[in-house]
Residue frames as qw, qx, qy, qz and C-alpha x, y, z in Angstrom:
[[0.510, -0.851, 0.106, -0.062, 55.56, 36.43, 121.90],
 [0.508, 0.477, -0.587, 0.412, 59.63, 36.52, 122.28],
 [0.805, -0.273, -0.432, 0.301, 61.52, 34.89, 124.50],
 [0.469, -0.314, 0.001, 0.825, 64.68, 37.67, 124.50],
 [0.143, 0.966, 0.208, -0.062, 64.34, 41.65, 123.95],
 [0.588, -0.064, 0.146, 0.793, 67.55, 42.78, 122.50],
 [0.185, -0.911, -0.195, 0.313, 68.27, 46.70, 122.87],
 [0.597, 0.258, 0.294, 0.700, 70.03, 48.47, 119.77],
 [0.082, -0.880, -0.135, 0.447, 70.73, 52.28, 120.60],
 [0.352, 0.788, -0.253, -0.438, 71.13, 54.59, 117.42],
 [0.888, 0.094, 0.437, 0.109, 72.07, 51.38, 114.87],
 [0.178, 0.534, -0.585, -0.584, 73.73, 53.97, 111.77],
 [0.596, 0.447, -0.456, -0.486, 74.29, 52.86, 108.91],
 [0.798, 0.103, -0.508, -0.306, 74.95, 49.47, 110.21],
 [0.773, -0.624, -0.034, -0.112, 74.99, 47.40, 113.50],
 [0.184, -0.595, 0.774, -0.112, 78.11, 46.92, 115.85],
 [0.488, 0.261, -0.830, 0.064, 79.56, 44.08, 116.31],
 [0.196, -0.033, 0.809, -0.553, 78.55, 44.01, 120.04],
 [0.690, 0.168, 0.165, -0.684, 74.62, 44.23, 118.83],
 [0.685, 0.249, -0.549, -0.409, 75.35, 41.01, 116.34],
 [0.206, 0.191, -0.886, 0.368, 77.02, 39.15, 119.51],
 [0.278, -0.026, 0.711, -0.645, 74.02, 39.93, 121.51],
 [0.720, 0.247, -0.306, -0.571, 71.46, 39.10, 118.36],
 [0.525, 0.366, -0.758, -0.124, 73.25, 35.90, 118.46],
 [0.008, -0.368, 0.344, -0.864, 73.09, 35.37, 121.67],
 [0.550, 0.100, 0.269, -0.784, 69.58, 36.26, 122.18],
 [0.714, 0.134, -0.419, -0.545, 68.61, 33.38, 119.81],
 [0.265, 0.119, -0.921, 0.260, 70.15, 30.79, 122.34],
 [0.188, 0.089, 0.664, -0.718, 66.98, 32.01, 124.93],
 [0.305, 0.494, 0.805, -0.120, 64.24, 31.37, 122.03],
 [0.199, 0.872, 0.361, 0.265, 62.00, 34.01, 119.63],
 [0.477, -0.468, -0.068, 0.741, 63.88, 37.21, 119.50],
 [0.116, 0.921, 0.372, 0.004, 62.37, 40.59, 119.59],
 [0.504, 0.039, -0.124, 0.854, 64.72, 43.88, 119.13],
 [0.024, 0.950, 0.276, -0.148, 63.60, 47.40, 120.60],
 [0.597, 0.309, 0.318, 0.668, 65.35, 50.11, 118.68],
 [0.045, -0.929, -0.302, 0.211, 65.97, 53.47, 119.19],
 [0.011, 0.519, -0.507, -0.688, 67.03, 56.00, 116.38],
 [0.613, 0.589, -0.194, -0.489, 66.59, 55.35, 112.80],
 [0.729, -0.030, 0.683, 0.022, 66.31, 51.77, 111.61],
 [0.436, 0.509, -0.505, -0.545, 67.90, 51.88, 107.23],
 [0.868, 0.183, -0.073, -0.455, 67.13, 49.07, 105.49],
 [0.533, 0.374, -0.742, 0.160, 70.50, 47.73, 105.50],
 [0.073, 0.333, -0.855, 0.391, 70.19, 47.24, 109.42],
 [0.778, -0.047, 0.390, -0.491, 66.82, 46.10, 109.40],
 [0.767, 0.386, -0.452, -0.242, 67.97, 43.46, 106.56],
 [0.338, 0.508, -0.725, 0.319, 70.46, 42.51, 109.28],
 [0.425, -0.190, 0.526, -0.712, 68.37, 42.16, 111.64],
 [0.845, 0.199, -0.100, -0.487, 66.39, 39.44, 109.39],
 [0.725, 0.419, -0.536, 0.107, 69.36, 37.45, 108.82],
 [0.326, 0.295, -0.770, 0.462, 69.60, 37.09, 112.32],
 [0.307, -0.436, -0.821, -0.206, 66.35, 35.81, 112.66],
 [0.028, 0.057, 0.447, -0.892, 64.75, 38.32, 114.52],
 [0.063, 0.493, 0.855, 0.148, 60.76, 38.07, 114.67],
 [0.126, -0.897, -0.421, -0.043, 59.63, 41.40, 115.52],
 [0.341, 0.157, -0.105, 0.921, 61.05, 45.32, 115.85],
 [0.195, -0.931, -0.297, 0.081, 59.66, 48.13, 118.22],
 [0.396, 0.176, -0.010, 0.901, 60.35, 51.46, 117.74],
 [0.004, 0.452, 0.483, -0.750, 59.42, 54.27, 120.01],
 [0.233, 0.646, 0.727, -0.017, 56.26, 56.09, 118.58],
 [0.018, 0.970, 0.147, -0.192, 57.48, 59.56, 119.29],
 [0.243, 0.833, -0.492, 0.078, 60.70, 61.12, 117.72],
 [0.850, -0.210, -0.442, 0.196, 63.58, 58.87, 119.27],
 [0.459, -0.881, -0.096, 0.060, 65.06, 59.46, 122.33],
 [0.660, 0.310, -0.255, 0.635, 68.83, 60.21, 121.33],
 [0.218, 0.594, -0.099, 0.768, 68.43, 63.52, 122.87],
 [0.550, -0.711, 0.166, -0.405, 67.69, 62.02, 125.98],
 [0.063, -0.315, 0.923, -0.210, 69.81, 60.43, 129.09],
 [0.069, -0.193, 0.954, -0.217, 68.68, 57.37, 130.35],
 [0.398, 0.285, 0.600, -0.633, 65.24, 57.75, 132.09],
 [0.693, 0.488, -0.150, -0.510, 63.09, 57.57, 128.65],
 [0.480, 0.434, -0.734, -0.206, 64.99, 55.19, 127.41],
 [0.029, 0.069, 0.947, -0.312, 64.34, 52.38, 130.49],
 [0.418, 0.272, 0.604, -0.622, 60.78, 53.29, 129.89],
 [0.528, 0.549, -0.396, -0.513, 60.63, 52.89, 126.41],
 [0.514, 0.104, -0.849, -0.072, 62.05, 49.38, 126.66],
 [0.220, 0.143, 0.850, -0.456, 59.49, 48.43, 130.00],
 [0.662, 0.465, -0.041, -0.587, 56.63, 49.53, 127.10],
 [0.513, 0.477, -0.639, -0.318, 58.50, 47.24, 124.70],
 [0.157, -0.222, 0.896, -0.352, 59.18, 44.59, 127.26],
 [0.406, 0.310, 0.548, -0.663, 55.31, 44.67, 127.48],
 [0.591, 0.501, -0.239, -0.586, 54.57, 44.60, 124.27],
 [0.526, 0.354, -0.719, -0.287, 56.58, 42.07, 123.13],
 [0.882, -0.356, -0.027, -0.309, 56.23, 39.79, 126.02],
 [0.664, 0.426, -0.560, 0.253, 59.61, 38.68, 126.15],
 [0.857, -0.446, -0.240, 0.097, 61.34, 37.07, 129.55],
 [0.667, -0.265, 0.160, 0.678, 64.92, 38.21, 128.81],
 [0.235, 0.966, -0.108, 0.001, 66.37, 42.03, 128.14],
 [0.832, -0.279, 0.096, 0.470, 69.66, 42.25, 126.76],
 [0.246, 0.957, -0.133, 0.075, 71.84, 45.22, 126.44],
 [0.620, 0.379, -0.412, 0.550, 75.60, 46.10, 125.88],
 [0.612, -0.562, -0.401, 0.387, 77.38, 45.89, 129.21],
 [0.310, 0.603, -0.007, 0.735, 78.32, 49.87, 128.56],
 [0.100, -0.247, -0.699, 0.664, 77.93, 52.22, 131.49],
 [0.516, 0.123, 0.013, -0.848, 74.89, 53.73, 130.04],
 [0.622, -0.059, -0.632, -0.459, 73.90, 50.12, 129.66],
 [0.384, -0.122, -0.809, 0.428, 74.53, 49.05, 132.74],
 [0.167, 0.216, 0.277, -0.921, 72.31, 52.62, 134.12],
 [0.579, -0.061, -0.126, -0.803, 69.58, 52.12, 131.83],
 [0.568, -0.084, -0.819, 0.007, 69.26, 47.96, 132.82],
 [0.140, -0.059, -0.700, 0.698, 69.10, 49.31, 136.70],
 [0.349, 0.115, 0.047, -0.929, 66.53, 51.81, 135.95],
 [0.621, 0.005, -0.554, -0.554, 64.39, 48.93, 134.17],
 [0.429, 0.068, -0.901, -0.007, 64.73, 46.64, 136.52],
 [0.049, 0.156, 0.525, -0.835, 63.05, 48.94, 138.88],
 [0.418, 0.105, -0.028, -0.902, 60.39, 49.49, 136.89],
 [0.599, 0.105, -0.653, -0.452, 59.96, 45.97, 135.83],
 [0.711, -0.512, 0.431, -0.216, 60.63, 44.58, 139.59],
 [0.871, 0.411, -0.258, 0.075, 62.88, 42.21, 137.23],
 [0.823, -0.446, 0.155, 0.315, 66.10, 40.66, 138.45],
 [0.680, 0.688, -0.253, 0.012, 69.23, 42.20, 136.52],
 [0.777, -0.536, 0.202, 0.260, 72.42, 41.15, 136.29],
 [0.510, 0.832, -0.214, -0.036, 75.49, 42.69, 134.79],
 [0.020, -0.610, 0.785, 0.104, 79.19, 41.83, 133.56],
 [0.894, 0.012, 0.413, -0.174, 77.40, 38.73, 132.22],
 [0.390, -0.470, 0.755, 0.237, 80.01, 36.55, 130.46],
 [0.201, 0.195, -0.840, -0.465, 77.76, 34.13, 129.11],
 [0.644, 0.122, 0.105, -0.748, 73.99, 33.09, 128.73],
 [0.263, -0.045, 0.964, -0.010, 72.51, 29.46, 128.89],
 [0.224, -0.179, -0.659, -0.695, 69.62, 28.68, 127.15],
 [0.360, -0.684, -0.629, 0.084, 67.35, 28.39, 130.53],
 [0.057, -0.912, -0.158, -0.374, 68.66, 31.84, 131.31],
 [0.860, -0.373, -0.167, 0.306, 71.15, 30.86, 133.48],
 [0.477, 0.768, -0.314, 0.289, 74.17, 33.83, 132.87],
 [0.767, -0.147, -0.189, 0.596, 78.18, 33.65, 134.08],
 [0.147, 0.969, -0.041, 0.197, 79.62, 36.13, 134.92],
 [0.632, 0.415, -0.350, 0.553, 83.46, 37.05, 135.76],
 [0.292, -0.906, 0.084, -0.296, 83.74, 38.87, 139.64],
 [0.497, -0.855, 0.133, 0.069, 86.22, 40.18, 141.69],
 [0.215, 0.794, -0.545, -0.161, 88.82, 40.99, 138.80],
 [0.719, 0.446, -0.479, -0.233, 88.22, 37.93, 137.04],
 [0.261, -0.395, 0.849, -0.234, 89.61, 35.74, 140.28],
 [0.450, 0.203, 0.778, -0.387, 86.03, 33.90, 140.31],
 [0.170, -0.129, -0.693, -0.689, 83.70, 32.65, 137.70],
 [0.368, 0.081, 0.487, -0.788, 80.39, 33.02, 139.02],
 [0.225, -0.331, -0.714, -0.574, 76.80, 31.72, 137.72],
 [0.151, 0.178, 0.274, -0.933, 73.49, 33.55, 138.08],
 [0.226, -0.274, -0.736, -0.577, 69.61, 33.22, 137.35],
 [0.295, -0.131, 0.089, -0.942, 66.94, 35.75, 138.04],
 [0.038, -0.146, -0.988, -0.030, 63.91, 34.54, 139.30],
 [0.308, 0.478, 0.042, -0.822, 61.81, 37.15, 138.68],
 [0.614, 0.560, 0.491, -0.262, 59.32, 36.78, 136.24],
 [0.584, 0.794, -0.087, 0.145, 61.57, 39.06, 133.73],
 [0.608, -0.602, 0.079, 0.511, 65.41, 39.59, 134.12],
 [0.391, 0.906, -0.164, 0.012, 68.00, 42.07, 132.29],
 [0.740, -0.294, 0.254, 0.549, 71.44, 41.06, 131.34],
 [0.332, 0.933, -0.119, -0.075, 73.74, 43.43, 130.53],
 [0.969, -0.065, 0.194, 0.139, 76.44, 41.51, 128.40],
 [0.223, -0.621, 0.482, 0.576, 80.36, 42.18, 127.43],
 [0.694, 0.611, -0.319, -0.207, 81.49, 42.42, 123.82],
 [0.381, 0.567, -0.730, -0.014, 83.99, 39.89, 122.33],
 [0.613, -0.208, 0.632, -0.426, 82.50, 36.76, 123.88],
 [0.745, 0.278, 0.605, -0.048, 81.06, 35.10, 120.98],
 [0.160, -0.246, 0.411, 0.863, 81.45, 35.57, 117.05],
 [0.448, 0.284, 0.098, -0.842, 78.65, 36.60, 115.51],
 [0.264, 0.039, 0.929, 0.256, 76.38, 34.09, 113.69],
 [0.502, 0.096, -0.179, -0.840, 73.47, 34.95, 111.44],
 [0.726, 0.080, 0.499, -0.467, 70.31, 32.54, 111.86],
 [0.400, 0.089, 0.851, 0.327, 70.28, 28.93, 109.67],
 [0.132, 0.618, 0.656, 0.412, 66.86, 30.92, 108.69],
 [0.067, -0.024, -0.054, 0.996, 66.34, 34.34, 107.89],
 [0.016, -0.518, -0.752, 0.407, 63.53, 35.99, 108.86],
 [0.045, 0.527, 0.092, 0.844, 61.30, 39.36, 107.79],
 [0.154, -0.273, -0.594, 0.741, 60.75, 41.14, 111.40],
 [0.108, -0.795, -0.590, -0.094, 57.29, 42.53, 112.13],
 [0.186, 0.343, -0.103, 0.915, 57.70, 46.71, 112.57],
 [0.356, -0.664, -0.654, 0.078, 55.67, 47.64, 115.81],
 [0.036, 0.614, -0.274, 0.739, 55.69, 51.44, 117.35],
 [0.555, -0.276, -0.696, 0.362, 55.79, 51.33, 120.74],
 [0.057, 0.759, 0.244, 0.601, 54.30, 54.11, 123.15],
 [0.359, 0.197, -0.477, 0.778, 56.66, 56.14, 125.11],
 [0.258, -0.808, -0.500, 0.175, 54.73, 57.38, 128.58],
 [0.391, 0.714, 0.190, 0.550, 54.54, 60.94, 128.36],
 [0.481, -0.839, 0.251, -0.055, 55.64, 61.86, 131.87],
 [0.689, -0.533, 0.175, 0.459, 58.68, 60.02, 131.29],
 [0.439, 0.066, 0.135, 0.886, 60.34, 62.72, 128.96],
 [0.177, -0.924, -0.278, -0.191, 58.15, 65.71, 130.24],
 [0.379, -0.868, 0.314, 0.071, 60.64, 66.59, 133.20],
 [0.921, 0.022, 0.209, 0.328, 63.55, 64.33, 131.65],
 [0.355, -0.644, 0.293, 0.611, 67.37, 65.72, 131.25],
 [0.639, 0.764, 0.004, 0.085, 67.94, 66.77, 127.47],
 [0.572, -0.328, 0.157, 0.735, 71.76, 66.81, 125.81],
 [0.085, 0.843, 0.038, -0.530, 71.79, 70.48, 124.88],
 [0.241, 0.830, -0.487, -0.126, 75.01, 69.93, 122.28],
 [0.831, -0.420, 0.296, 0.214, 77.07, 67.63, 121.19],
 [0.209, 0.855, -0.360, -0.310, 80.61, 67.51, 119.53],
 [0.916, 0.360, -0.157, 0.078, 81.49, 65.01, 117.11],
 [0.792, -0.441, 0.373, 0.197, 85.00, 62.90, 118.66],
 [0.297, 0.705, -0.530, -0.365, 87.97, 63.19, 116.19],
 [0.904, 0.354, -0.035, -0.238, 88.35, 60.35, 114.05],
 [0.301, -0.584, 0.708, 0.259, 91.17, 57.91, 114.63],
 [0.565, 0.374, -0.649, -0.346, 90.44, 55.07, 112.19],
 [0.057, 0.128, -0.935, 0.325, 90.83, 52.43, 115.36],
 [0.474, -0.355, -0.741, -0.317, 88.02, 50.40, 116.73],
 [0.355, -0.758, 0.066, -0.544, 85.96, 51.16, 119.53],
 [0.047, -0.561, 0.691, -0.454, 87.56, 50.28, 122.79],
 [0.652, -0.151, 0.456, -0.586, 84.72, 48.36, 124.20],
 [0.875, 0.318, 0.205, -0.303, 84.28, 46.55, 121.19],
 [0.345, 0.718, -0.571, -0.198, 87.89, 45.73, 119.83],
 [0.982, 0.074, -0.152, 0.083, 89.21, 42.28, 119.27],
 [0.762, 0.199, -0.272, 0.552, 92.47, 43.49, 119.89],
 [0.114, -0.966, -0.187, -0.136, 93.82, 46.05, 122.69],
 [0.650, 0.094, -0.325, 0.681, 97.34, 47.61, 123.22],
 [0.332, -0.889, -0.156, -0.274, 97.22, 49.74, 126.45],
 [0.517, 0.296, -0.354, 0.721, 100.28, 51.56, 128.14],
 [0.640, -0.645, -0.377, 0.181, 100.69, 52.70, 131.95],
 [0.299, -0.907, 0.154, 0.253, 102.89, 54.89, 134.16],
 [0.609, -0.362, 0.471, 0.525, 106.14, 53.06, 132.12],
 [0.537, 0.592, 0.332, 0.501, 105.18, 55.02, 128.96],
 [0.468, -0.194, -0.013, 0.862, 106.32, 57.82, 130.22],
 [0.290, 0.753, 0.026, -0.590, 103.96, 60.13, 128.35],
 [0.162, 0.412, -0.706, -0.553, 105.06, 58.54, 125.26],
 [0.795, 0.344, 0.367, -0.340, 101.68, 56.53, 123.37],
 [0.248, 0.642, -0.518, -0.508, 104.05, 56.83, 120.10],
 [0.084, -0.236, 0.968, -0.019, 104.75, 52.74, 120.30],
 [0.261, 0.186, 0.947, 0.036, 101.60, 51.68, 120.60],
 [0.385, 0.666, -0.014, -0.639, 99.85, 53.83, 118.69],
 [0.171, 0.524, -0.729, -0.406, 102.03, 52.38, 116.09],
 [0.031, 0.146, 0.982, -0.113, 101.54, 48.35, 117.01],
 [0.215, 0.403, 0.728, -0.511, 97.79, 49.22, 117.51],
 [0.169, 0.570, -0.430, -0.679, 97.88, 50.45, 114.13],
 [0.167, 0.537, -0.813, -0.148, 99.38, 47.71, 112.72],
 [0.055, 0.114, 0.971, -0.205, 97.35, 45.22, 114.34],
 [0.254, -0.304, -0.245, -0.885, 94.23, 47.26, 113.72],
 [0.290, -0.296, -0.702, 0.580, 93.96, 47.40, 117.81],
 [0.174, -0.880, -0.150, -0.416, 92.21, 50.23, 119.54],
 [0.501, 0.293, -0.543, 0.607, 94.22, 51.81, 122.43],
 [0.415, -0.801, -0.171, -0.396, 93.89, 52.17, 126.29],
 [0.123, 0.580, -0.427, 0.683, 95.69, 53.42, 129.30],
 [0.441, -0.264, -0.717, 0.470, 95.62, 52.55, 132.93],
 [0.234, -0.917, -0.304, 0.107, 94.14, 55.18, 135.39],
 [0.636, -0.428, 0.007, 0.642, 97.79, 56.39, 135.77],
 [0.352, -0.049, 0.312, 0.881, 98.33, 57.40, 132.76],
 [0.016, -0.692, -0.586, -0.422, 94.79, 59.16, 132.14],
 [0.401, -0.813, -0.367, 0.209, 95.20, 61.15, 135.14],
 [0.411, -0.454, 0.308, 0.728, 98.76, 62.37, 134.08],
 [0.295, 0.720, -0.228, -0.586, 97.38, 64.30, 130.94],
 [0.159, -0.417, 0.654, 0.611, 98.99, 61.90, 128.42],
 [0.206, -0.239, -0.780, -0.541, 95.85, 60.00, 126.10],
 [0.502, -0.349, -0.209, -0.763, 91.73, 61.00, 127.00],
 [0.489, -0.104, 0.648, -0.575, 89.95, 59.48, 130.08],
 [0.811, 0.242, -0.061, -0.529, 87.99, 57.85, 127.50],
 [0.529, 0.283, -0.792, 0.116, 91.19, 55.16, 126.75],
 [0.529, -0.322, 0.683, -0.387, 90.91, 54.26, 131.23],
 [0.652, 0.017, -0.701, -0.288, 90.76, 50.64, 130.96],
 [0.152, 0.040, -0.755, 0.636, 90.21, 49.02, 134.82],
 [0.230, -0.591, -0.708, 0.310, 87.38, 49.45, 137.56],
 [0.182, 0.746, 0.435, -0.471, 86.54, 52.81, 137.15],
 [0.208, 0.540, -0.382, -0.720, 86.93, 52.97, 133.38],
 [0.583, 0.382, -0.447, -0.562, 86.29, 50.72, 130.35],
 [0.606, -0.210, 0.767, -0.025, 85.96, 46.90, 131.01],
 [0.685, 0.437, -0.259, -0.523, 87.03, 44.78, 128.10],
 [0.762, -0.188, 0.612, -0.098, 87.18, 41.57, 126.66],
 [0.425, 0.730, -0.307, -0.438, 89.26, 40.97, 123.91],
 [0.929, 0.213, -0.293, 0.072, 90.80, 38.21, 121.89],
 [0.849, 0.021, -0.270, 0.454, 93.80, 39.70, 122.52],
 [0.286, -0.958, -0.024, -0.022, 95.24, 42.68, 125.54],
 [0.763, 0.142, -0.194, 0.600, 98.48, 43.57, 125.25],
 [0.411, -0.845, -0.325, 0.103, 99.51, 44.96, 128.32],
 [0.690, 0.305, -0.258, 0.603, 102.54, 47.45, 127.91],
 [0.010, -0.454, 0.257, -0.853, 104.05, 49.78, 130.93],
 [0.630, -0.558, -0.051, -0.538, 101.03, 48.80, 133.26],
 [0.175, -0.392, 0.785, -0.447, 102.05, 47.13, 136.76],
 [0.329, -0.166, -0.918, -0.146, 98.90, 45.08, 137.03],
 [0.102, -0.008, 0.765, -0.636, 96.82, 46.28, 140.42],
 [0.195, 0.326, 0.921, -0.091, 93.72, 45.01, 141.10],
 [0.337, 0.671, 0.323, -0.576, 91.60, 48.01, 139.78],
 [0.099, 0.606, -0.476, -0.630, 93.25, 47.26, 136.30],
 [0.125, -0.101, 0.972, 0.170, 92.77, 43.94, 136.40],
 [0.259, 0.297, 0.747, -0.535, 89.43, 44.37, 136.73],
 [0.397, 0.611, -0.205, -0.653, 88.82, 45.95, 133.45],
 [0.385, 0.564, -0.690, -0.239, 91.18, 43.36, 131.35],
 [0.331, -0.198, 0.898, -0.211, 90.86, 40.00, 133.28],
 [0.694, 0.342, 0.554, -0.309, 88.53, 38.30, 131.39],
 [0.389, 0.701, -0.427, -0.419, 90.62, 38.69, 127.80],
 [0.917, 0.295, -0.227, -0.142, 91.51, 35.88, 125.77],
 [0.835, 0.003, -0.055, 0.548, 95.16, 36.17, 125.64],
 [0.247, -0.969, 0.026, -0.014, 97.55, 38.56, 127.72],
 [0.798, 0.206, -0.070, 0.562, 100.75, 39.49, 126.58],
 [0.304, -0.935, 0.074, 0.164, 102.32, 41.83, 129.47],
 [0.521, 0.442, -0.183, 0.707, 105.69, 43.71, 128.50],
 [0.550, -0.816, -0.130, -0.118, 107.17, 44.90, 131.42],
 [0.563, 0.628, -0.506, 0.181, 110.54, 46.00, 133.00],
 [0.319, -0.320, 0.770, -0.450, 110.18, 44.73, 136.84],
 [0.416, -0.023, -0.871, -0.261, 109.67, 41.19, 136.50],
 [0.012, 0.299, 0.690, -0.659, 107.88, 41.21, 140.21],
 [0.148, 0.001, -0.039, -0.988, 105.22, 43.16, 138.48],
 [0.512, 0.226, 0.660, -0.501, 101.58, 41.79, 139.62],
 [0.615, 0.421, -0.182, -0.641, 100.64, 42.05, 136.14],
 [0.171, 0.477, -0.850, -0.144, 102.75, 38.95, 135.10],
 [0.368, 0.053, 0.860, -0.351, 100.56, 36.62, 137.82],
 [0.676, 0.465, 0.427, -0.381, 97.31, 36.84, 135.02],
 [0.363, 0.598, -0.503, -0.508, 99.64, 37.41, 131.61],
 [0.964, 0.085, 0.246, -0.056, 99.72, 33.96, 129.41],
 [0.696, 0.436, -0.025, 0.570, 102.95, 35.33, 127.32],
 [0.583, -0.711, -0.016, 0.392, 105.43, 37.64, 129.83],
 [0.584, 0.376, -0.237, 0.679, 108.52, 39.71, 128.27],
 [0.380, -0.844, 0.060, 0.373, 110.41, 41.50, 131.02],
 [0.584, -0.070, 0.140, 0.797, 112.07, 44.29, 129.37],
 [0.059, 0.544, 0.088, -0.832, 111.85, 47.88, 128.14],
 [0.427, 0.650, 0.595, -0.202, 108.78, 48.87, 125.99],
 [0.074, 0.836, -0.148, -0.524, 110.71, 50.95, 123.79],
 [0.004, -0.448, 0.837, 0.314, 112.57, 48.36, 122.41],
 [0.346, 0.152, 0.925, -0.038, 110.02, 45.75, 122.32],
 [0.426, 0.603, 0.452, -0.501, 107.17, 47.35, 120.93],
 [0.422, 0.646, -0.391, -0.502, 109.06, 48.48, 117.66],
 [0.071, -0.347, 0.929, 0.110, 110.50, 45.19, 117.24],
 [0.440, 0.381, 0.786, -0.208, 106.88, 43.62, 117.39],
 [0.509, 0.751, 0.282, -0.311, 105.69, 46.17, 114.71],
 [0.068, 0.674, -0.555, -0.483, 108.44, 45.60, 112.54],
 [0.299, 0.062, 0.951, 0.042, 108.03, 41.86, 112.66],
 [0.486, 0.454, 0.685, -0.296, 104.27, 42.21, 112.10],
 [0.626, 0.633, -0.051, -0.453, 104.18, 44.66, 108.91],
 [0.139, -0.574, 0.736, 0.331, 107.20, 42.53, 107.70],
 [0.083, 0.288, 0.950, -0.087, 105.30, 38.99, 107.81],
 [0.352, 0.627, 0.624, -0.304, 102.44, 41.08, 106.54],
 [0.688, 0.070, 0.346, 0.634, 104.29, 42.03, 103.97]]
């Protein structure tokens, strides 16, 4: 019987980084099961060994990529069951955060998201109200679900590897009878950058880029960053809704956020407050951002930004 149920949607050819954080993680709460959904290659089930997992469920029928949510929270309350496990952890995504609700209903389970960090009695932290407060939390439910940010921990493979038991698991057939289907989808152009959610590094620009990403595009390059954008500048047309970093867009937690153009307000912070290390560039020194930054330049992002990425390929030679 596991302790923790770790949730790994469509693994490829080999796991994220977030899944190794939460593998890792998961071994702090005891025995760790993984429920899987999509096609498990040998490389990521090898990974999965080396990080001592004891057991894999995979849905019986087809998997459920081609569905939203609903299947998928019943697929892991089957697994849940099966495996016996106390603790569900998924990535704190918003489809993780939707399919954790949806379980918790079914399980009557406590959940709790934007968790920070996990004790070994189950205890999690979490970061609220844009990262003013540190919080701590602990379900008392029989089961609970944490759904956990990336870039918290570095990954650690188990002292002892393991070979995981393969189990199917059976999906109830009312929940993808009436269930939404995605009709189409269209394959994102390829930048070469890491995902947003999951970068170690992030350079994100605001209303003071003008429509001009050129700069940090460049630096974020160079630093092999991923890039994101305030609400401001998503709304004004210049880089994809998908970059939003803040309260009603991406919340991350990187090593390192570099914050260029953005002012700071509280729906930004809310995304980014919880980074390692914040280096705001800015040209109104008053700017709210400054009050959370650990490294400040007031001045104009045009000029700074090249100057950083000159330095950086220089010294990288």
């Amino acid at each position: 019987m596991a302790n923790a149920l770790v949730f790994i949607d469509n693994p490829g050819a080999s796991l994220k980084k977030s899944s190794l954080e939460l593998l890792t993680l998961a071994r702090q709460l005891g025995e760790t099961a993984v429920a899987v959904n999509g096609e498990l290659n040998d490389d990521a089930a090898a990974t999965l060994g080396a990080y001592g997992v004891t057991a894999v469920y995979q849905p019986s029928s087809n998997d459920l990529g081609d569905y939203l949510v609903g299947p998928k929270a019943a697929y892991l309350a089957a697994a849940v069951a099966a495996s016996g496990a106390t603790r569900v952890l998924l990535e704190n995504s918003p489809e993780g955060k939707e399919i954790a609700g949806r379980l918790g209903i079914k399980l009557s389970a406590g959940v709790i998201t934007d968790v920070v960090g996990v004790e070994a009695d189950g205890t999690a932290h979490k970061s609220v109200l844009a990262g003013s407060y540190n919080t701590s939390a602990k379900a008392t439910t029989p089961v609970a679900v944490l759904t956990v940010k990336a870039n918290l921990i570095e990954p650690q493979p188990a002292d002892t590897a393991t070979t995981p038991e393969v189990a199917k698991v059976e999906v109830p057939a009312d929940a993808t009878a009436a269930a939404a289907r995605i009709s189409s989808r269209e394959a994102k152009p390829a930048s070469g950058r890491p995902d947003l959610s999951e970068a170690r590094i992030v350079v994100a620009g605001g209303r003071g880029v003008d429509g001009d990403f050129g700069p940090l595009e460049e630096l974020a390059d160079v630093l092999g960053a991923a890039v994101g954008a305030s609400r401001a500048a998503t709304d004004a047309g210049w880089i994809g809704h998908d970059a939003q970093v803040g309260q009603t867009g991406v919340t991350v937690s990187p090593q390192l956020y570099i914050s260029a153009g953005i002012s700071g307000a509280i729906q930004q912070k809310a995304g980014m407050q919880t980074s390692k290390v914040i280096v705001a560039i800015n040209k109104d020194a008053e700017s709210p951002v400054f009050e959370i930054a650990d490294f400040g330049i007031v001045g104009d992002l045009f000029k700074v930004l090249p100057q950083a990425t000159a330095e950086i390929k220089k010294r990288k030679g």
